[in-house]
C-alpha positions as CSV (number, residue, x, y, z in Angstrom):
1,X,-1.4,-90.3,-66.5
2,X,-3.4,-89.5,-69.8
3,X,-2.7,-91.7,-72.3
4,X,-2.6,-90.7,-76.3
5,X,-5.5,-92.0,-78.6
6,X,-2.9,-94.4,-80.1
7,X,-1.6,-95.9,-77.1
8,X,-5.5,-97.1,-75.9
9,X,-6.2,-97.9,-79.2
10,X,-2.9,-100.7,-79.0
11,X,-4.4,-101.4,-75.8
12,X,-7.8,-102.2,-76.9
13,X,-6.2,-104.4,-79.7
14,X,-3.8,-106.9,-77.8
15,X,-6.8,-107.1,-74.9
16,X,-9.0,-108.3,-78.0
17,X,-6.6,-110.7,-79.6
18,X,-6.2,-112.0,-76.2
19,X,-9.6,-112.9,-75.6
20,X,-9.9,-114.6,-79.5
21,X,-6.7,-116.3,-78.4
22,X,-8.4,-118.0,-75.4
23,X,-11.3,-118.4,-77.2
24,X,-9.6,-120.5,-80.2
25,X,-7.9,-122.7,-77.4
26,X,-11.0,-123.5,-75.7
27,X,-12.9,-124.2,-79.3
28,X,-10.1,-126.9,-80.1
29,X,-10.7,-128.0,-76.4
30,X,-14.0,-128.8,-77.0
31,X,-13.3,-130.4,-80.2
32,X,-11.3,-133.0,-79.0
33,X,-13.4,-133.9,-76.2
34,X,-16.0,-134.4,-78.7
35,X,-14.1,-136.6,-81.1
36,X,-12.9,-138.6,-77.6
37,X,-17.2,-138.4,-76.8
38,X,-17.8,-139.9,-80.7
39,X,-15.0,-142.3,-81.4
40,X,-16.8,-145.0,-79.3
41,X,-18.4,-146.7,-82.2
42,X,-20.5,-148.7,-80.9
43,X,-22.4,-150.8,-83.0
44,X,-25.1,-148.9,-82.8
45,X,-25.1,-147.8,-86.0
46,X,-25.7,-144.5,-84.7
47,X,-24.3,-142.7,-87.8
48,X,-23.6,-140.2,-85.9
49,X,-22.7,-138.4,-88.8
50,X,-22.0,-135.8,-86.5
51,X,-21.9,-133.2,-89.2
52,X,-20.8,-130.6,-86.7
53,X,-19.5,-128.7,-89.5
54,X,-18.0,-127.1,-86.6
55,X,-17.8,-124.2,-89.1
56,X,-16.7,-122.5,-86.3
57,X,-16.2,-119.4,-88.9
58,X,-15.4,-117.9,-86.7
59,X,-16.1,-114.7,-88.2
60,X,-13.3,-113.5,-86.4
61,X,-12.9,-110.9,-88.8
62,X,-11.2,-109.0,-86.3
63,X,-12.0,-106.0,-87.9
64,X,-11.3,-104.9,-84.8
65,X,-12.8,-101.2,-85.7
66,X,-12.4,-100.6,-82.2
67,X,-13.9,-97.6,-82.9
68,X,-12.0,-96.2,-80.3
69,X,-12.5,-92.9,-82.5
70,X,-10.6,-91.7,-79.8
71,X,-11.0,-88.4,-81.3
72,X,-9.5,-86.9,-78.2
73,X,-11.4,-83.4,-79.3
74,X,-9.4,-81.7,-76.4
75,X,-10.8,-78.5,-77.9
76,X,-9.1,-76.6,-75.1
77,X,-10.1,-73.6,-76.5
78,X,-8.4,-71.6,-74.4
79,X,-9.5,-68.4,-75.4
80,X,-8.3,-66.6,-72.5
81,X,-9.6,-63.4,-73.6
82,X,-7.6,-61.5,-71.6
83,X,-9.1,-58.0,-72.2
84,X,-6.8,-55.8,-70.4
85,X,-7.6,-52.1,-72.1
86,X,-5.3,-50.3,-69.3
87,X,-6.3,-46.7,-71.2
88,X,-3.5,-44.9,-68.6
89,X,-4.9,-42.2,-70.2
90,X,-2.4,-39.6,-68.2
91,X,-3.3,-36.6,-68.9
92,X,-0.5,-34.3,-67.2
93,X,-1.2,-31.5,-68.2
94,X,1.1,-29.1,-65.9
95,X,0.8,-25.9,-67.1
96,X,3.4,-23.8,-64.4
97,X,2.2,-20.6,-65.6
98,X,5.0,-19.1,-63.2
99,X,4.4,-15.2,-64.3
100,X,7.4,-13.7,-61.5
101,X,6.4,-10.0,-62.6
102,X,8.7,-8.7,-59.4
103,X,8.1,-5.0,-60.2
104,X,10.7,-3.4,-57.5
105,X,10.2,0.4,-57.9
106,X,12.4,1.5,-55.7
107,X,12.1,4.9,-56.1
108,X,14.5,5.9,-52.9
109,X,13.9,9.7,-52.9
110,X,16.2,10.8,-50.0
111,X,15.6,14.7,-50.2
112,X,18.3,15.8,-47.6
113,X,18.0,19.4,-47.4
114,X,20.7,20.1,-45.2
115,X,20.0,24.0,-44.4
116,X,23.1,25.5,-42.2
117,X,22.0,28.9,-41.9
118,X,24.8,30.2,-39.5
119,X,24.2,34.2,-39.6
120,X,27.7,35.0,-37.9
121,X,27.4,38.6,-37.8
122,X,30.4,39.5,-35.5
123,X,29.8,43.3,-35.0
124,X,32.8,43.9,-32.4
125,X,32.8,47.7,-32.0
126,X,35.9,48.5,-30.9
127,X,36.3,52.3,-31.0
128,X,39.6,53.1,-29.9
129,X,39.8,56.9,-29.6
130,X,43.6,57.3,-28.6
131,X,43.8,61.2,-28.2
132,X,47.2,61.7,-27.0
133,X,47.6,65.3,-26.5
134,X,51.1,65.3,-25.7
135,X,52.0,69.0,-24.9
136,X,55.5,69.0,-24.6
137,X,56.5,72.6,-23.7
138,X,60.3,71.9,-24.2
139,X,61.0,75.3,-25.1
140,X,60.0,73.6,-28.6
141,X,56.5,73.7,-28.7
142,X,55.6,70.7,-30.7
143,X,51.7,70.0,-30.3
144,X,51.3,66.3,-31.3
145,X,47.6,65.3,-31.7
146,X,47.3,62.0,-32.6
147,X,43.9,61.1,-33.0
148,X,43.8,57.5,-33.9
149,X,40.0,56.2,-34.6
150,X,40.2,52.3,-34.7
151,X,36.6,51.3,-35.5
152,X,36.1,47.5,-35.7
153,X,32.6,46.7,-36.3
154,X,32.6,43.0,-35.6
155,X,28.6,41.9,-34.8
156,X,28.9,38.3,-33.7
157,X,25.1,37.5,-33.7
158,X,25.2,33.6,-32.9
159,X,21.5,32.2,-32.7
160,X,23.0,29.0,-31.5
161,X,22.4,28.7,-28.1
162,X,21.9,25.7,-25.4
163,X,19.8,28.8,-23.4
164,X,17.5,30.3,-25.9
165,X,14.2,31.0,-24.5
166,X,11.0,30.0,-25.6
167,X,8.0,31.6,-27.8
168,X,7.2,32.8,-24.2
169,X,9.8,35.5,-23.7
170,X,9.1,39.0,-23.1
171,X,5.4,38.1,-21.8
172,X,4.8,39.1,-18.8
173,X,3.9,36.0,-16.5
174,X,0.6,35.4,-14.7
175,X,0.3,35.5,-11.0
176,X,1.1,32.5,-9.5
177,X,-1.9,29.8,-8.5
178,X,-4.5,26.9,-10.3
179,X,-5.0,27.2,-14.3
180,X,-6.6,24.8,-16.9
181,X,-5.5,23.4,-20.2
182,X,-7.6,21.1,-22.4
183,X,-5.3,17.6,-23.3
184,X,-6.9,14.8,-25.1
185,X,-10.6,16.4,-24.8
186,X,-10.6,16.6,-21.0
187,X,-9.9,19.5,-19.0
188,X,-6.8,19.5,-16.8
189,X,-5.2,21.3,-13.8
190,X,-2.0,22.3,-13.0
191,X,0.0,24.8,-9.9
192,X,1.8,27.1,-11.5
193,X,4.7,29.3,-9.6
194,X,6.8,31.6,-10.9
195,X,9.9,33.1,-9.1
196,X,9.3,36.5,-7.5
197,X,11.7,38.7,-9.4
198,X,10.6,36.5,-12.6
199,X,12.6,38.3,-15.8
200,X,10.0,37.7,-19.4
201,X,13.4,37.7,-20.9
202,X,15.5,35.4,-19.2
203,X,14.9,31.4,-19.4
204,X,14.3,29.7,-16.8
205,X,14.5,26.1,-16.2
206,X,11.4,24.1,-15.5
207,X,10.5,21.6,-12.9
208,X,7.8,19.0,-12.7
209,X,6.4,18.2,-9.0
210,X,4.5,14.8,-9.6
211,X,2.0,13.8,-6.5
212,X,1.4,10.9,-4.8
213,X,-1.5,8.6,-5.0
214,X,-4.5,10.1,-3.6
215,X,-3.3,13.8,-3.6
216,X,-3.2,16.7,-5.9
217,X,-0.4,19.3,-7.1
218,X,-1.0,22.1,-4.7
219,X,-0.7,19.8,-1.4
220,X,2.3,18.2,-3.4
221,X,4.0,21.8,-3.1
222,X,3.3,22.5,0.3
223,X,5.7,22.9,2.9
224,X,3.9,19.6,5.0
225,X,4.1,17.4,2.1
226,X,6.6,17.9,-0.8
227,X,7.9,21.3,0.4
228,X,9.3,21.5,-3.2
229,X,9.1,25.5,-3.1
230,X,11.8,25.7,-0.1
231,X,14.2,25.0,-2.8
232,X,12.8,26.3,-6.1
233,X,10.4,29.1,-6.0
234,X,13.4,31.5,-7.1
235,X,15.1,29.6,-9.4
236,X,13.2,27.9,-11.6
237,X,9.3,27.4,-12.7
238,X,7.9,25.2,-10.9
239,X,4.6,23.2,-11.8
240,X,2.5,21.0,-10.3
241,X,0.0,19.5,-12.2
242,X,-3.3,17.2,-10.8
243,X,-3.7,13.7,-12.1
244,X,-7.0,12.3,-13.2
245,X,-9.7,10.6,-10.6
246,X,-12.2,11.0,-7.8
247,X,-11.0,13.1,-4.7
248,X,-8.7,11.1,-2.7
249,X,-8.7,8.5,-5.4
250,X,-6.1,10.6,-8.2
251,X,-3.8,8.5,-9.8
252,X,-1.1,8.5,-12.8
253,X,-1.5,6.2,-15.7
254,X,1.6,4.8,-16.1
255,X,1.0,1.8,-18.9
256,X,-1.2,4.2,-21.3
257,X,-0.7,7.8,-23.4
258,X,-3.6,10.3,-21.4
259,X,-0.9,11.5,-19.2
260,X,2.2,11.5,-21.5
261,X,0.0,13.3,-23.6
262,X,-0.9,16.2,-21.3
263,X,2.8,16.3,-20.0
264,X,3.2,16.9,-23.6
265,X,0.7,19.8,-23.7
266,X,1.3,21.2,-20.3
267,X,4.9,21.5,-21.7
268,X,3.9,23.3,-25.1
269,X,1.7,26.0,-22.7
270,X,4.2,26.9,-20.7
271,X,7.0,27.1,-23.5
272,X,4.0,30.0,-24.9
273,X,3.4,32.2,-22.5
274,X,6.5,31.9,-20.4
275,X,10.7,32.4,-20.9
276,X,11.4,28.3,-20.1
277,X,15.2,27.1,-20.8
278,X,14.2,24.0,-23.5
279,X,17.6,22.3,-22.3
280,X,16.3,22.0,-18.6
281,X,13.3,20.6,-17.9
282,X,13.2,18.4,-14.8
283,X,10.7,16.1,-13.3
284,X,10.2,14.1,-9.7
285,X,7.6,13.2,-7.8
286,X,6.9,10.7,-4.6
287,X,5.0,7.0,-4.3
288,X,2.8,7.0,-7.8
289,X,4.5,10.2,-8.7
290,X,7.8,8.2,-8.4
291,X,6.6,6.0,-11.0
292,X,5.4,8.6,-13.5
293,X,9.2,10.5,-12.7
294,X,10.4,7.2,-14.0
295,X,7.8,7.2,-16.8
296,X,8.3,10.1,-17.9
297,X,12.0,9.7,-18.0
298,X,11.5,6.4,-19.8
299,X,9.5,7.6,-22.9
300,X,10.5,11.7,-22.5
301,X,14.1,10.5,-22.3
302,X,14.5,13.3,-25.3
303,X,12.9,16.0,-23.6
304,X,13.6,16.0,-20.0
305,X,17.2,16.8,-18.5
306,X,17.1,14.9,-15.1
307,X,14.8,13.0,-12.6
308,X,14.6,12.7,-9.6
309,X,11.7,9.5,-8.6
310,X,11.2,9.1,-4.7
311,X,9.6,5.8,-3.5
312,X,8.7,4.7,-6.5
313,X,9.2,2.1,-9.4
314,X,10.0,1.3,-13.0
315,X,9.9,1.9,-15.6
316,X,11.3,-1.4,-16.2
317,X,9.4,-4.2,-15.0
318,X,11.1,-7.4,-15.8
319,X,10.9,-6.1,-19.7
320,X,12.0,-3.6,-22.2
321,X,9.9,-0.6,-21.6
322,X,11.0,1.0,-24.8
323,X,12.6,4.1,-23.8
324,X,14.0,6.7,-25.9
325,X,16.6,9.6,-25.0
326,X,18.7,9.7,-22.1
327,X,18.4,11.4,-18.5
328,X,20.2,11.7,-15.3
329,X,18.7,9.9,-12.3
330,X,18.4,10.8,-8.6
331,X,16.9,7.7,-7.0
332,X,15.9,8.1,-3.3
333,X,14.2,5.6,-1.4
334,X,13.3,4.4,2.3
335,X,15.1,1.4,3.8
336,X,12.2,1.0,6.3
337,X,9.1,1.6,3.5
338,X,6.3,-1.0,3.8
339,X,4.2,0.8,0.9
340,X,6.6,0.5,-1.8
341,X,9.5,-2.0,-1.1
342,X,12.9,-0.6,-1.6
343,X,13.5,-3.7,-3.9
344,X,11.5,-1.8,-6.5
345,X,13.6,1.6,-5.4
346,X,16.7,-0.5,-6.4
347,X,15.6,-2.2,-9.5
348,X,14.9,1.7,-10.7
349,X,18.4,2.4,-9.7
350,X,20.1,-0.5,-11.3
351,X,17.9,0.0,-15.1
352,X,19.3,3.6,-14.6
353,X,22.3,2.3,-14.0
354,X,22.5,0.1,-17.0
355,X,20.6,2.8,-19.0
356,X,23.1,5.4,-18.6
357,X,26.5,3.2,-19.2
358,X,27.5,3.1,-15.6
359,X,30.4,1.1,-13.5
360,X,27.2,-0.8,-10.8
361,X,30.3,-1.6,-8.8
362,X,32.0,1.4,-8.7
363,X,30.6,4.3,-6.1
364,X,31.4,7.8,-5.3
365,X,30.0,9.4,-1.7
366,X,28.1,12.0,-2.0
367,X,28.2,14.9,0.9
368,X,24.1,15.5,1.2
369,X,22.4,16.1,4.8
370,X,20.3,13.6,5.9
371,X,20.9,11.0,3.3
372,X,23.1,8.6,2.4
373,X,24.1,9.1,-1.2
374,X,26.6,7.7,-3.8
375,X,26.9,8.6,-7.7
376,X,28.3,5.6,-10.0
377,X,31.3,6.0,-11.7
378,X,32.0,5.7,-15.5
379,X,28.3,6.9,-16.6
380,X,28.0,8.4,-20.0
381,X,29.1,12.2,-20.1
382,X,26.3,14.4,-18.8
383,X,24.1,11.6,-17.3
384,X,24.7,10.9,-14.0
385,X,23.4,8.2,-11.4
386,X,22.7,8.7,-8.1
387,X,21.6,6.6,-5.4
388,X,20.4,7.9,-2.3
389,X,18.2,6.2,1.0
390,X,16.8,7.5,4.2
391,X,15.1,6.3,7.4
392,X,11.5,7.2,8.6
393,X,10.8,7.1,11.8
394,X,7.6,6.4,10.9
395,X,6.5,3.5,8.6
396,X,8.9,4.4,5.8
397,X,7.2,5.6,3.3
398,X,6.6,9.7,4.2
399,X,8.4,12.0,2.1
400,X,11.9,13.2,3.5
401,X,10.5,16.8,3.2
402,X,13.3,18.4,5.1
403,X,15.9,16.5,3.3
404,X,15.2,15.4,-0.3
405,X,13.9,19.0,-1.5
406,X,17.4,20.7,-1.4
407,X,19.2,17.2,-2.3
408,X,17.4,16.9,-5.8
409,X,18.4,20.6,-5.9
410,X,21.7,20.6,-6.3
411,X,21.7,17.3,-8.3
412,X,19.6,18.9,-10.8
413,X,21.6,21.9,-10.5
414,X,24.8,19.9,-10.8
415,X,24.1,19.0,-14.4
């Protein structure tokens, strides 16, 4: 406890009056023992005058100055200079300079020039010469010649029609054999045939033989391998064009553009120098070939009529292939093949299927010798699925030569 200047000070006071206090008693202590020491006067005339002026002055002045200058200087001079300069000098300076200059031209020139040029000249020439020379010699001769000239020029002259030749009618057509095109910068081969009586002025559809792995377009048309000719080579044009690659080592690309390309250009050739119907232009083709059938169909979907793949695949292959158009389909493959399983022939068959709008549960039979067909039921108007499959008696995978020739035929010719 810290006691005030004042409050020592009072202490310091009664502590000294207290000690003056004793020391008074013990000076009147002494004084009595001393008058008690010098009353004995004994005659010795000891004149004691025992002056003890005791002047005990005792100077007791008790100025008690206790200088207890307590002067308690408790300079607590706190100064506590607490210097806290907090200069939040916050200097925000957010200058959103949000310039949205969304210039939306939208300068939607939709130039539909819808040209319907339909020359409908209909010249009918109808002359109707009714010369009735009735000579009735009823004693009356009455000669009545009524000569009644009914001329009806009607010239009907429609251009519109799903037959109309190509640039190539009214050439005459080149004999029959191997030519070469340029597509893409490389040179390429094709078999061409044309029908013996071949007319430059009528069109004629055009069909695509596709080869096999390996082979090459005139084998393709042989009799011993796709013996396509038995049941086209007065019909149609047929063509047989060579893929790209070593002898015995040909093959189709069927993920790439080289050989859509020179389908492409092979097409526009033969469009030039022959009479070709535009609206029927057919493609199928066995193993490999089978694929590119399917290919082709896939992304040519627009310009082919029909295919007709054998042993082959696609063009789906777990994905969207991207196809465009729409074509019948003629799928034929071997139960027994050990090349090309006839799980791929079926999963052909069934995008087909699906491509074309058809009932998969739903089957006509179809009367064809030596397979065993069916066409689906409900499939969009002019594009047809058919499913047919064959034995081998070999391993399964040969071409049914005898068979599948004049089958495609009349599917194709069906349509």
């Amino acid at each position: 406890m810290k006691l005030s200047g004042t409050a020592i000070f009072r202490l310091a006071l009664f502590f000294v009056l207290m000690t003056i206090g004793c020391a008074e008693k013990s000076a009147k202590d002494n004084d009595n023992n001393s008058s008690d020491d010098h009353f004995d006067t004994s005659s010795d005339s000891d004149s004691d005058t025992n002056s003890d002026t005791d002047t005990d002055t005792d100077s007791d002045s008790d100025s008690d100055t206790d200088s207890d200058s307590d002067t308690d200087t408790d300079t607590d001079t706190d100064t506590d200079t607490d210097t806290d300069t907090d200069t939040d000098t916050d200097t925000d300076t957010d200058t959103d300079t949000d310039t949205d200059t969304d210039t939306d031209t939208d300068t939607d020139t939709d130039t539909d020039t819808d040209t319907d040029t339909d020359s409908d000249t209909d010249t009918d020439t109808d002359t109707d010469t009714d010369t009735d020379t009735d000579t009735d010699t009823d004693t009356d001769t009455d000669t009545d010649t009524d000569t009644d000239t009914d001329t009806d020029t009607d010239t009907d002259t429609d251009t519109d029609s799903d037959s109309d030749g190509s640039a190539g009618c009214g050439q005459t057509a080149p004999e029959n054999g191997y030519f070469t095109i340029t597509s893409g910068g490389i040179e390429r081969e094709y078999y061409l045939t044309t029908p013996s009586n071949y007319d430059p002025n009528k069109p004629y559809p055009v069909y695509f033989g596709l080869h096999g792995y390996g082979s090459y377009g005139q084998l393709f048309a042989d009799r011993w391998y796709g013996n396509t000719l038995s049941a086209w080579q007065e019909e149609v044009i047929t063509v047989h064009p060579d893929a790209l690659g070593a002898e015995g080592e040909t093959q189709w690309e069927i993920n790439g553009d080289t050989d859509l390309i020179f389908f492409d250009d092979l097409l526009a050739h033969l469009k030039g120098t022959l009479c070709v119907d535009d609206a029927n232009i057919f493609a199928s083709g066995h193993s490999m070939g089978g694929l590119f059938s399917n290919y082709l169909g896939c992304h040519r979907g627009d310009v082919l009529r029909g295919i007709a793949p054998v042993s082959g695949a696609g063009p789906s292959f777990g994905f969207d292939p991207g196809c465009v158009g729409q074509v019948a389909a003629m799928v034929i493959h071997g139960t027994n093949d050990s090349t090309v399983d006839i799980s791929s022939g079926e999963g052909s068959r069934d995008y087909w299927i699906e491509r074309n709008g058809c009932t998969s549960d739903e089957t006509t039979a179809m009367d064809v010798t030596g397979l065993d067909c069916v066409t689906y039921n409900g499939c969009d108007g002019d594009y047809p699925v058919a499913w047919c499959t064959y034995t081998d008696p070999e391993e399964g995978h040969n071409y049914p030569r005898e068979t599948g020739p004049p089958a495609i035929h009349n599917f194709f010719s069906s349509l």
